[in-house]
DOVO-637604 format. One record per residue (C-alpha): residue number from 1; residue in three letters; chain; x, y, z. Coordinates in pm, 1 decimal. Layout:
N
+-----+--------+--------+----------+----------+----------+
| num | residu | chaine |       px |       py |       pz |
+-----+--------+--------+----------+----------+----------+
| NUM |    ALA |      A |        X |        Y |        Z |
...
+-----+--------+--------+----------+----------+----------+
***
This chain:
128
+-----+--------+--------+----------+----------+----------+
| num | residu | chaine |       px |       py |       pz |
+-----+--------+--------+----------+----------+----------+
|   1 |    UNK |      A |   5179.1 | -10795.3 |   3217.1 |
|   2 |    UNK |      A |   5542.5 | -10691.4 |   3182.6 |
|   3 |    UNK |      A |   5691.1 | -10490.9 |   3388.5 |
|   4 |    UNK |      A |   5869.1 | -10186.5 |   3236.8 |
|   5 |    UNK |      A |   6199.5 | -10054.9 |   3405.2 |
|   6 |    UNK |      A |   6221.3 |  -9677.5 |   3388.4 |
|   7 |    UNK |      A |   6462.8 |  -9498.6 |   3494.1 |
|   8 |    UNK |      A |   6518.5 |  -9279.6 |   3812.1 |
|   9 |    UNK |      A |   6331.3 |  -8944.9 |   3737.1 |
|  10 |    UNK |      A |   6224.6 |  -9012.8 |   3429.3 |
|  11 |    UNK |      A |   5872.0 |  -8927.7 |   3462.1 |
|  12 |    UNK |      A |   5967.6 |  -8557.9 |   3570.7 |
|  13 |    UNK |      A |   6228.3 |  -8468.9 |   3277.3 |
|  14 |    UNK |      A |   6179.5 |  -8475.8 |   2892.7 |
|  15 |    UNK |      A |   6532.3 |  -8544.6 |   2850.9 |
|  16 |    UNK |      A |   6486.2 |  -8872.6 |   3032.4 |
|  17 |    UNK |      A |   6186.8 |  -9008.3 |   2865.7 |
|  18 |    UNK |      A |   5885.1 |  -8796.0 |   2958.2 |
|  19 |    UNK |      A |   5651.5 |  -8863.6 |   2660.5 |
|  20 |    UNK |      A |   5943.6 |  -8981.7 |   2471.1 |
|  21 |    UNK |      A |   5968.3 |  -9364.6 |   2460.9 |
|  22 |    UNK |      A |   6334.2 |  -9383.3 |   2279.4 |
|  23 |    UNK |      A |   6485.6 |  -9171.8 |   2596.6 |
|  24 |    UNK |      A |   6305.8 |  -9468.0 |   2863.1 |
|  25 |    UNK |      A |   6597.2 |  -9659.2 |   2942.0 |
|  26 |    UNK |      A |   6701.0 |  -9798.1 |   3221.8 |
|  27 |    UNK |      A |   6961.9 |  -9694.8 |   3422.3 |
|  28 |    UNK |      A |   7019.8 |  -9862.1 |   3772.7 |
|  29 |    UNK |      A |   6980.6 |  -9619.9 |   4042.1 |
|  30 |    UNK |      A |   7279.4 |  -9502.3 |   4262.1 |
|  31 |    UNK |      A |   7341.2 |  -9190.2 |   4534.4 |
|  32 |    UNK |      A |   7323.7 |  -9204.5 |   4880.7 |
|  33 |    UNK |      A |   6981.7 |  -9105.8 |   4936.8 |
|  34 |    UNK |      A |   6812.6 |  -9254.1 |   4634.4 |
|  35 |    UNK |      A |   6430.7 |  -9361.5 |   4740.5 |
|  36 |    UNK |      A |   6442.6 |  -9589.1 |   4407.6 |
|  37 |    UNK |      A |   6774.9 |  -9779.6 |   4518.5 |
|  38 |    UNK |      A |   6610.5 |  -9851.7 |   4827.8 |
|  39 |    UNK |      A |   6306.8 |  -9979.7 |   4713.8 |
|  40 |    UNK |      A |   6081.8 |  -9795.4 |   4897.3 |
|  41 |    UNK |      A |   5684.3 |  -9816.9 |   4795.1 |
|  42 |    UNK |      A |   5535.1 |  -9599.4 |   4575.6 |
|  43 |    UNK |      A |   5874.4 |  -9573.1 |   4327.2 |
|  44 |    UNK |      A |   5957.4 |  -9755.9 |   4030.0 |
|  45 |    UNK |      A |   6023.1 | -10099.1 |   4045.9 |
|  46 |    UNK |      A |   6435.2 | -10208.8 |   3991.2 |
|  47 |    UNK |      A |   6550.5 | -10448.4 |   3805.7 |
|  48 |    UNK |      A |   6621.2 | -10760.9 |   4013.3 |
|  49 |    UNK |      A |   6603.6 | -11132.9 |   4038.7 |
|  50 |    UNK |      A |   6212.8 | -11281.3 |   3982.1 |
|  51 |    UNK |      A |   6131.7 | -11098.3 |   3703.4 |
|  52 |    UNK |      A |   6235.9 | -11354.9 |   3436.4 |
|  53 |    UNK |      A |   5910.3 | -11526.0 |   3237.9 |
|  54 |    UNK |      A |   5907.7 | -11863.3 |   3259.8 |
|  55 |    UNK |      A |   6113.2 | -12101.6 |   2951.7 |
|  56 |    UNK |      A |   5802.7 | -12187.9 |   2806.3 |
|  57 |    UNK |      A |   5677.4 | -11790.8 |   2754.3 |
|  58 |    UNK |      A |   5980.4 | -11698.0 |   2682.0 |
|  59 |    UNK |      A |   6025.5 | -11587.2 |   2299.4 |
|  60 |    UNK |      A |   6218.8 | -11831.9 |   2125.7 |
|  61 |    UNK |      A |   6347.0 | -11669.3 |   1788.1 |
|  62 |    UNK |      A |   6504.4 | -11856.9 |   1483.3 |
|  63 |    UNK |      A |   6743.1 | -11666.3 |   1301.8 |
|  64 |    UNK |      A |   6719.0 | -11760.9 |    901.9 |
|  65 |    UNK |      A |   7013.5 | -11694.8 |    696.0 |
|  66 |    UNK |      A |   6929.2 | -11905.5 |    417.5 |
|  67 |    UNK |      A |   6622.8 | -12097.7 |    255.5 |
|  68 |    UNK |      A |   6714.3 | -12438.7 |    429.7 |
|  69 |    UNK |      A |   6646.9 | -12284.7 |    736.9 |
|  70 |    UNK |      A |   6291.7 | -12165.6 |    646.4 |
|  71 |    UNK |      A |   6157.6 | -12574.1 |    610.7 |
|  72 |    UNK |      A |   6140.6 | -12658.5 |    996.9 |
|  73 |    UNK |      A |   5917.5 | -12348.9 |   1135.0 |
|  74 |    UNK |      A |   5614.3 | -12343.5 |   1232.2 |
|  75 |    UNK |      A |   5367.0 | -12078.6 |   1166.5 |
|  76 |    UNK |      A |   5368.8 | -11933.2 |   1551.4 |
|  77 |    UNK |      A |   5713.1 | -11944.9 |   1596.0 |
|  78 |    UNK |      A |   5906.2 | -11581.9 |   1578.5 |
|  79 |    UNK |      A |   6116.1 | -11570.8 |   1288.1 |
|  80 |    UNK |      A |   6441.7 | -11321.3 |   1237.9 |
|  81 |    UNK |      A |   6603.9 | -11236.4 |    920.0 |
|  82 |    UNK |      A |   6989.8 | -11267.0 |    972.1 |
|  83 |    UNK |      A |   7268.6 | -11069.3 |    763.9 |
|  84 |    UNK |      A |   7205.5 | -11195.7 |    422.8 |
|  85 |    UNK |      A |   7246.8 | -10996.0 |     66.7 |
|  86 |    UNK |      A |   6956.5 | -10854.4 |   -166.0 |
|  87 |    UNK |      A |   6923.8 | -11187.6 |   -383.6 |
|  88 |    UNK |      A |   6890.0 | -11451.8 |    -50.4 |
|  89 |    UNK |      A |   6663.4 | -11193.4 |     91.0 |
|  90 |    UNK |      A |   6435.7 | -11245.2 |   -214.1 |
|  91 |    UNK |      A |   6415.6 | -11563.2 |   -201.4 |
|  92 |    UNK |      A |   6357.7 | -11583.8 |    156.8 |
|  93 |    UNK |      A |   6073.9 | -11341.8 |    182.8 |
|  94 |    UNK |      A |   5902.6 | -11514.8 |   -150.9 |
|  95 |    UNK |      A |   5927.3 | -11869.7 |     39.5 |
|  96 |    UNK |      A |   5813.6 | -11676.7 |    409.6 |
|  97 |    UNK |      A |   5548.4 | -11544.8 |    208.9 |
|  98 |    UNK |      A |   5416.6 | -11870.4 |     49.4 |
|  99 |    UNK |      A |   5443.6 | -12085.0 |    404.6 |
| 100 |    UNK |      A |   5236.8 | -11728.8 |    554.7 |
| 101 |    UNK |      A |   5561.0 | -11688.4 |    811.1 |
| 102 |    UNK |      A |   5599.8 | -11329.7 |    980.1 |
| 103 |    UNK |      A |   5959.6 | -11184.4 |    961.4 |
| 104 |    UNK |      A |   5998.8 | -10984.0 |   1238.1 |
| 105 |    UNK |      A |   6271.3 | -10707.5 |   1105.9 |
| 106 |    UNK |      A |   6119.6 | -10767.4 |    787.3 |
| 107 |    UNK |      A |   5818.8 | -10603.4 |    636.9 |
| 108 |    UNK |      A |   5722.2 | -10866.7 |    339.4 |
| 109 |    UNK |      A |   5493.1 | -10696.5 |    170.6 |
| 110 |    UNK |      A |   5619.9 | -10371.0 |    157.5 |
| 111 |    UNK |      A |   5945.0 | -10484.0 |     27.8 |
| 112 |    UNK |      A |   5837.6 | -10700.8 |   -271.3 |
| 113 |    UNK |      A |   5613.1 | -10412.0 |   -341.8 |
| 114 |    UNK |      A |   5937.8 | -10154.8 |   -351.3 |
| 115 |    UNK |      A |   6126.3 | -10452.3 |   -542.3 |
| 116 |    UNK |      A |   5887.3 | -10443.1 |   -816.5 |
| 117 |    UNK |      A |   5870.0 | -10072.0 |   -815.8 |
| 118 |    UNK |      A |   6250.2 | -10030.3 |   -839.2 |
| 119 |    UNK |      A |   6224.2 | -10326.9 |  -1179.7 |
| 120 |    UNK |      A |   5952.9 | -10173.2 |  -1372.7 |
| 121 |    UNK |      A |   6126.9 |  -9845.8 |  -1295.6 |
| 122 |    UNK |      A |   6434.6 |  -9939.6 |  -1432.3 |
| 123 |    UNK |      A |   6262.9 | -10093.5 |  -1762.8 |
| 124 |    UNK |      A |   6126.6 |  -9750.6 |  -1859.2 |
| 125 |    UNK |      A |   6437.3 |  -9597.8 |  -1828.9 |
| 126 |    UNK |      A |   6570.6 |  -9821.6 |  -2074.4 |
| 127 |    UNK |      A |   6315.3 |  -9779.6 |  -2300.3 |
| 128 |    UNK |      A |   6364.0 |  -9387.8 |  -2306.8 |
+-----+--------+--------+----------+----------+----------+
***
């Protein structure tokens, strides 16, 4: 399982991520008498050397910026959609979609949906 880092007190204060999962980051612990810092039992762990997964579990993204890119991945492998403009990023999600690919900052679905919302929108506009 992996590990999650949390910072120093933040299981006592809202403001540091009590029940609020965007506020957990970490911070590394300093101060003189700071039980975390020292890595005493019974405190959150600190970030240090061992902690790393292995190469092989490591995740391993491609980046795809244009269609070209899309022809050498394999289904399991974690795909990422670069900085690309609305017309590429058509054409990429239709071709993701056909070879069953999962873009990770990329909901396909949803945005071919919107896409076709947004054209048959705009035809009956025109026809008003």
């Amino acid at each position: 399982m992996k590990t999650k880092f949390l910072r120093r007190d933040s299981k006592r204060y809202s403001k540091l991520g009590k029940g609020r999962k965007k506020q957990q980051t970490w911070r590394k612990p300093t101060g003189r008498d700071n039980k975390m810092r020292e890595k005493r039992g019974g405190y959150p762990a600190v970030v240090s050397i061992g902690y790393k997964k292995s190469e092989k579990l490591r995740d391993k993204s491609i980046v795809v910026k244009n269609i070209k890119d899309l022809d050498g991945i394999k289904k399991d492998e974690k795909v990422i959609m670069g900085k690309v403009g609305k017309k590429k990023k058509i054409e990429i999600a239709k071709k993701a979609m056909e070879k069953k690919l999962n873009i990770q900052n990329l909901n396909i679905v949803k945005f071919l949906k919107d896409l076709e919302k947004k054209k048959a929108g705009g035809k009956q506009n025109e026809s008003k």
